[in-house]
C-alpha positions as CSV (number, residue, x, y, z in Angstrom):
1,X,-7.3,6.8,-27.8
2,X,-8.2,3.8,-25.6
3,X,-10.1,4.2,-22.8
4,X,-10.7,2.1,-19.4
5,X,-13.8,1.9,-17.1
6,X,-12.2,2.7,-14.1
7,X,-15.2,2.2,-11.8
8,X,-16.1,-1.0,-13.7
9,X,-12.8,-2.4,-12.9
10,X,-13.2,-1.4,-9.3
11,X,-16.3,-3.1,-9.5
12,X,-14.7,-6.5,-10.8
13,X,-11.9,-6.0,-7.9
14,X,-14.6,-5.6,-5.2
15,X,-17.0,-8.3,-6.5
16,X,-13.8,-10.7,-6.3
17,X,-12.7,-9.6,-2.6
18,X,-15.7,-9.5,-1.2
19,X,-15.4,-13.0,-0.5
20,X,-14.2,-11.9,2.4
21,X,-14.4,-10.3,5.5
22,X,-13.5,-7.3,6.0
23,X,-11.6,-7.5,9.4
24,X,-9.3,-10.9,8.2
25,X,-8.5,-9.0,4.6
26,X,-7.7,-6.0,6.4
27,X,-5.5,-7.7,8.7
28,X,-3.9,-9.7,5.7
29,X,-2.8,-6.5,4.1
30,X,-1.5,-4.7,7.0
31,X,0.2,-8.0,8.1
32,X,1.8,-7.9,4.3
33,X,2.5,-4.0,4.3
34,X,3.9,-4.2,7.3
35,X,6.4,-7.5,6.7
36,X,6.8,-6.8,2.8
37,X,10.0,-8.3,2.4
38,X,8.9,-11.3,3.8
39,X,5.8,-11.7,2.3
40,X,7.4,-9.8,-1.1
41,X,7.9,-13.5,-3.1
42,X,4.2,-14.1,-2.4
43,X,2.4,-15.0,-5.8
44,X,0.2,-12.3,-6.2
45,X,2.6,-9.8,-5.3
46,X,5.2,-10.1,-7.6
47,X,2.6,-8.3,-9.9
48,X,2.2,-5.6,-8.0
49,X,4.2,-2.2,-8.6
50,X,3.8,-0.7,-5.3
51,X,2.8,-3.2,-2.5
52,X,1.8,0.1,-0.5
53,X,0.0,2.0,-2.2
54,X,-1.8,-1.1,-4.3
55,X,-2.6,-2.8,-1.1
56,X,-4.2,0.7,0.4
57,X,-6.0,0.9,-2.8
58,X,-7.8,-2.6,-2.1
59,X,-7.9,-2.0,1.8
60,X,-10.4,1.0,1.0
61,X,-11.9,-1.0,-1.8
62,X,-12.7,-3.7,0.7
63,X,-13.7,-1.2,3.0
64,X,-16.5,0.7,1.1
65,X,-18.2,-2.6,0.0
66,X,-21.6,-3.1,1.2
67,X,-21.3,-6.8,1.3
68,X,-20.0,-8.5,4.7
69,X,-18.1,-11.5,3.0
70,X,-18.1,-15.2,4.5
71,X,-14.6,-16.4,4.3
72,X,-11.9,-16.1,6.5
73,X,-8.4,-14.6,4.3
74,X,-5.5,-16.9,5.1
75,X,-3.3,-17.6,2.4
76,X,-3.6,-20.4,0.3
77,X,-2.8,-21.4,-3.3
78,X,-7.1,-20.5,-4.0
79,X,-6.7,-17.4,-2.6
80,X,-3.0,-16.5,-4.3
81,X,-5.3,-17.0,-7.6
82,X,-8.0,-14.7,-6.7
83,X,-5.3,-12.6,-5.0
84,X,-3.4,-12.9,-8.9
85,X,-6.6,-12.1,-10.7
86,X,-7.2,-9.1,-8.7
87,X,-3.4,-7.8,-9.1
88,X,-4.1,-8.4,-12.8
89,X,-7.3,-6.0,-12.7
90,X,-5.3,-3.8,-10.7
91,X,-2.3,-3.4,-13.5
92,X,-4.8,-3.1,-16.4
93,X,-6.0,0.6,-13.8
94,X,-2.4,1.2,-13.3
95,X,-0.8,0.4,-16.7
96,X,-3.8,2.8,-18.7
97,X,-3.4,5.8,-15.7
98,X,0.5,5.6,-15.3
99,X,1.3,4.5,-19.0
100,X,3.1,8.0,-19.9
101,X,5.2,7.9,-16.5
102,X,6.3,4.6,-15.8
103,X,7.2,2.8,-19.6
104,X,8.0,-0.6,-20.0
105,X,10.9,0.7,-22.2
106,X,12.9,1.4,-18.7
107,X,13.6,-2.2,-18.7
108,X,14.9,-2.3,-21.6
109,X,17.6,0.5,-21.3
110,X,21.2,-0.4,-21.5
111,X,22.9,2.6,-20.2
112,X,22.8,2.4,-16.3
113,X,23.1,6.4,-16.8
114,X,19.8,6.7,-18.4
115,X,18.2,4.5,-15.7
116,X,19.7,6.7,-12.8
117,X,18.3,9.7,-13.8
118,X,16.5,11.8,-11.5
119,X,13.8,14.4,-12.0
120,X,14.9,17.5,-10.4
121,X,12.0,18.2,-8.3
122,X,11.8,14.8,-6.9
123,X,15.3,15.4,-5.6
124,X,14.2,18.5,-4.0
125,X,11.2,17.6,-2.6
126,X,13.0,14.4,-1.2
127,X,15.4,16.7,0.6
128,X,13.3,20.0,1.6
129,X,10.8,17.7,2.7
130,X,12.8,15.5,5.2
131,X,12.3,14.7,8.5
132,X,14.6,17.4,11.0
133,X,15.0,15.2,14.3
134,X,16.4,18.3,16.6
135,X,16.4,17.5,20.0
136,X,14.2,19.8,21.0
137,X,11.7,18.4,18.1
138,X,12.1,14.7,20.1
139,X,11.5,16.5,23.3
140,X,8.3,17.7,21.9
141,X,7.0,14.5,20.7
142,X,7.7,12.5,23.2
143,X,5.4,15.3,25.5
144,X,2.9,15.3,22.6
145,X,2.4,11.6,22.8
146,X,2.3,11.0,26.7
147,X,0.4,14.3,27.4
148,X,-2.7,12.5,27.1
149,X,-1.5,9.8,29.8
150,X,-0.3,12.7,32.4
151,X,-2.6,11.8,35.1
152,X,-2.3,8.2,34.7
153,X,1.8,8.3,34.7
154,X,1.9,10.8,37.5
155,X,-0.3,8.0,39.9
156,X,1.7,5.1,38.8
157,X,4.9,7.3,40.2
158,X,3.2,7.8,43.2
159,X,2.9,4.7,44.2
């Protein structure tokens, strides 16, 4: 069976974004988390097969790197290739770890029958799991989240 260096890779990722800093490529990917269907036609991220949980991946790569990094991250056609390279690494990781679950075969499926079929417990889960929005479970958010802010909103009323 083949194997893959996991932490070698990681290292290859890292050594690339290092380049640079920390804040601005931190910023760059939860500027393109957060507006992924704009940003979704970008070069690099056409390679990626989750633009969440990939860019979270390299957010916490950048993160535990020792080196500060020099350069700014804006987008550019120089960084879209080290941005590409990177993706690449990061689909050699996914590929070897995912390879039973997610096949390349899928594409190739004719019957649309075959493609919508759902494993039962990730039906469940999706359901049991949901989000209730009672009104009394609003009520009690909306407290949670001011109750910290009491004092301040209750002087503000005052005057």
């Amino acid at each position: 069976m083949e194997t893959l260096d996991i932490r070698k890779k990681s290292l290859e990722i890292q050594d690339i974004i290092s380049l640079y800093t920390k804040e601005s490529f931190v910023c760059f990917f939860a500027d393109f988390i957060r507006h992924n269907p704009e940003r979704g036609e970008l070069g690099f991220s056409k390679k990626l097969k989750s633009k969440l949980k990939d860019s979270i991946y390299l957010i916490m790569l950048r993160l535990s790197s020792p080196i500060d990094g020099e350069q700014v991250l804006i987008y550019s056609e120089e960084v879209d290739k080290n941005l590409q390279l990177v993706a690449d690494i990061l689909l050699q990781i996914v590929d070897f770890y995912l390879g039973d679950i997610y096949s390349k075969d899928f594409d190739e499926i004719k019957d649309e029958k075959h493609k919508a079929f759902i494993h039962e417990m990730a039906f469940k889960d999706y359901f049991q799991n949901g989000v209730l929005n009672y009104r009394e479970q609003e009520l009690n958010k909306v407290i949670r989240l001011f109750h910290p802010y009491q004092d301040k909103n209750k002087g503000k009323i005052r005057n």
